[in-house]
Structure formats: C-alpha cells, structure tokens
C-alpha positions as CSV (number, residue, x, y, z in Angstrom):
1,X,-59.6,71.2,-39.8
2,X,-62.2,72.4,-38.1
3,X,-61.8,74.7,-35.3
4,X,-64.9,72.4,-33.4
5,X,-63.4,69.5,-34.2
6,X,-62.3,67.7,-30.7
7,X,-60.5,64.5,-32.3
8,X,-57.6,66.7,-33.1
9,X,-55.1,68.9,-31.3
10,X,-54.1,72.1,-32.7
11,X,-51.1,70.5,-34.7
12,X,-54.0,67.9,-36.5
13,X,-52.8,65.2,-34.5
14,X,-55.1,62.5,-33.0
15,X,-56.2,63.1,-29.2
16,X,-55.7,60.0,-27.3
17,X,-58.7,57.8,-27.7
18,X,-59.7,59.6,-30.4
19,X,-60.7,57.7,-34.1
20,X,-60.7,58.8,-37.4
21,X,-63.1,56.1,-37.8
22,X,-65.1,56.3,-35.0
23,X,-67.9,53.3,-36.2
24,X,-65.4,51.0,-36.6
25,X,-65.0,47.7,-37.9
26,X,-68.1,45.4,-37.1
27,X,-67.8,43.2,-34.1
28,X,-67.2,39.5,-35.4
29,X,-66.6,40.6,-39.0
30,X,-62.6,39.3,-38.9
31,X,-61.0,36.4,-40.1
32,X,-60.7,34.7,-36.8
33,X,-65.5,35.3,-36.3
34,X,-65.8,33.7,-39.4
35,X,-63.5,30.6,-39.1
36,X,-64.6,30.1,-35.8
37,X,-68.4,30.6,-37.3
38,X,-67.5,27.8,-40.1
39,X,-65.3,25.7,-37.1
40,X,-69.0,25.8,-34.8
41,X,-71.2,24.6,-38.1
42,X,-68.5,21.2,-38.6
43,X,-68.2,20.6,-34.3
44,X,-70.8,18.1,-34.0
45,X,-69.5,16.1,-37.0
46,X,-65.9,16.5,-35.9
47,X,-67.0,15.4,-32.1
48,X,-68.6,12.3,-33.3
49,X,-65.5,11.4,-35.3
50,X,-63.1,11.8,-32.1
51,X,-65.6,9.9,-30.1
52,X,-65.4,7.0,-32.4
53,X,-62.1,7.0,-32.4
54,X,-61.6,6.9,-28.8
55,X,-63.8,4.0,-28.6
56,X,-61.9,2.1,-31.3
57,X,-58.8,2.5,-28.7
58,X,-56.7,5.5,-30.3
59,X,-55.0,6.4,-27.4
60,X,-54.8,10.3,-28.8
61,X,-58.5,10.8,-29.6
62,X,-58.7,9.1,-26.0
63,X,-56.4,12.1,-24.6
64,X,-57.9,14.5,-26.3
65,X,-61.5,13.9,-24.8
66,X,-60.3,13.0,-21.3
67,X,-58.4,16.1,-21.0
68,X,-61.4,17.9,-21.7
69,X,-64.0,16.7,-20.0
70,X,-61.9,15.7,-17.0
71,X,-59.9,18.6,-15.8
72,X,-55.7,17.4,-15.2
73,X,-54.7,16.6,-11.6
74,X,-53.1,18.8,-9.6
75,X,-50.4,18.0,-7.0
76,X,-51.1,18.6,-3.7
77,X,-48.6,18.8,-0.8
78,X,-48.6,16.3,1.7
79,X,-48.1,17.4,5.2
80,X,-45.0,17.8,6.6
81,X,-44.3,16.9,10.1
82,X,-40.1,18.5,10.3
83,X,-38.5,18.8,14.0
84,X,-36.9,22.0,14.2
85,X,-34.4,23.1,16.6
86,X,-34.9,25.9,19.1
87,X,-32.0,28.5,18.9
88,X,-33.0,31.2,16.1
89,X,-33.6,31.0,12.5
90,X,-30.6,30.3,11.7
91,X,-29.9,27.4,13.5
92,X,-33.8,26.3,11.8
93,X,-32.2,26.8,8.1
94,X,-28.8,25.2,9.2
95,X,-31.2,22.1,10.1
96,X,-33.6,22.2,7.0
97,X,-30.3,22.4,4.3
98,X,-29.4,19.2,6.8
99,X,-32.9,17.4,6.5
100,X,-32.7,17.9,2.5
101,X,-29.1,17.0,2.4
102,X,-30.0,13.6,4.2
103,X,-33.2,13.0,1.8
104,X,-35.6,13.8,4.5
105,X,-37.4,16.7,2.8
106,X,-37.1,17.2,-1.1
107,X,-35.0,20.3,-2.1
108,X,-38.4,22.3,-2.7
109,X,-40.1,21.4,-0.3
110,X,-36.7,22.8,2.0
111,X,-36.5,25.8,-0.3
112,X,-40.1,27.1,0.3
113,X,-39.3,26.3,4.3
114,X,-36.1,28.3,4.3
115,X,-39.0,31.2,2.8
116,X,-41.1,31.0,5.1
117,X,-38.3,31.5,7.7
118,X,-37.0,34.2,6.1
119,X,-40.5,36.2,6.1
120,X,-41.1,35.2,10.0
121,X,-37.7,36.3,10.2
122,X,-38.9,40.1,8.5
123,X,-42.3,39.8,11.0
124,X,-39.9,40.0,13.5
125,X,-38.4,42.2,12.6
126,X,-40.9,44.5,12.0
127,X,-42.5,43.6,15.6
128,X,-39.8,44.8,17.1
129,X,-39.3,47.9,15.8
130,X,-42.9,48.9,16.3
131,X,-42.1,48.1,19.8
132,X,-39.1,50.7,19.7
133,X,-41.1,53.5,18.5
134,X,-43.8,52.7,21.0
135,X,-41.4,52.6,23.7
136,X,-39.6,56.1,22.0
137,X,-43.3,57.7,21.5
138,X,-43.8,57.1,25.7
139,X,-40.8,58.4,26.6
C-alpha cells in the first residue's frame, strides 16, 4: 500500500465511501435495465392486447386498465356535527365512548375524537404552565 493512497487507513482497510472500484458498474447495465429495456420494446403490443380484451368484457383486463388510468377513490370523512357536554374533557370522552356505544359515531371516528381531546387536553396544559412561569418570572 501506498503511503498516498487515501482509500485506505493505516491497517489497509477501506475508508468509508471509499471503492476499490471506483468506475463502477455502468448505469443500466443489470438484469433488472435490460428486462425492463426488452419489457419497453413488447409494451405497445402487450397494451393493444389488454385493450382488446377489455373491450371483449374480461372483467380483469377491464381492472387492470381502469386502475391505471383512473386513480382509486379515496374515502373522505363526512362532517361530523357531535354535541358535547361542558364540564372538562373528561366528561367530553365519557360522552363520545356513549355516542359510539349507541351507534351514533363509528368506533374510529370516536377514537380519533377521544385524540384530539387528549392533545387539546396537553395545549392546555402547556398554556398553563407558560402562564406559571410568566407569573414566577414577574414576581
């Protein structure tokens, strides 16, 4: 080893980032470049196929180009319009368990309430200390 050499330590190991082949592979030389290379020459034949067999009514060539040329719905959350006590946040959890015990909200929808509970809950929390240091920093 050479004393210039700054791929190596001074026990001959690699450095990190260091390469004993430092040029490498190509880019797009591997297996997965060239079968995608072959896959790109066949697409338009293969597209044409699963076209006509959509038209001819198979229902899985049918899936297959809907889902990709029409992105999947996505649910989206109705508005909830919940009552909730006065009286604290716990009183406000006592009542959501209630309104998903009765059917009135679903059990996630009741879980992700009782979260945001709990953080307002921490806000609070936080406010009020901010308040006691204020009120210890004037004193």
């Amino acid at each position: 080893m050479k004393n210039s050499d700054k791929t190596r330590d001074h026990h001959g190991h690699w450095l990190p980032g260091a390469s004993g082949n430092p040029a490498g592979r190509p880019a797009g030389s591997g297996h997965v470049a060239r079968l995608r290379a072959e896959l790109a020459q066949e697409l338009p034949g293969i597209l044409e196929s699963l076209i006509r067999q959509a038209k001819g009514g198979d229902v899985a060539a049918i899936r297959v180009v809907l889902d990709r040329v029409i992105p999947p719905l996505k649910a989206v959350d109705a508005p909830l319009s919940l009552e909730l006590p006065e009286g604290g946040f716990t009183t406000q959890g006592r009542a959501i368990v209630a309104s998903a015990a009765s059917g009135e909200v679903s059990a996630q929808e009741a879980a992700q309430l009782i979260g945001a509970i709990a953080n307002l809950a921490r806000v609070e929390v936080l406010d009020e200390l901010v308040k006691r240091v204020e009120r210890l920093e004037q004193a």
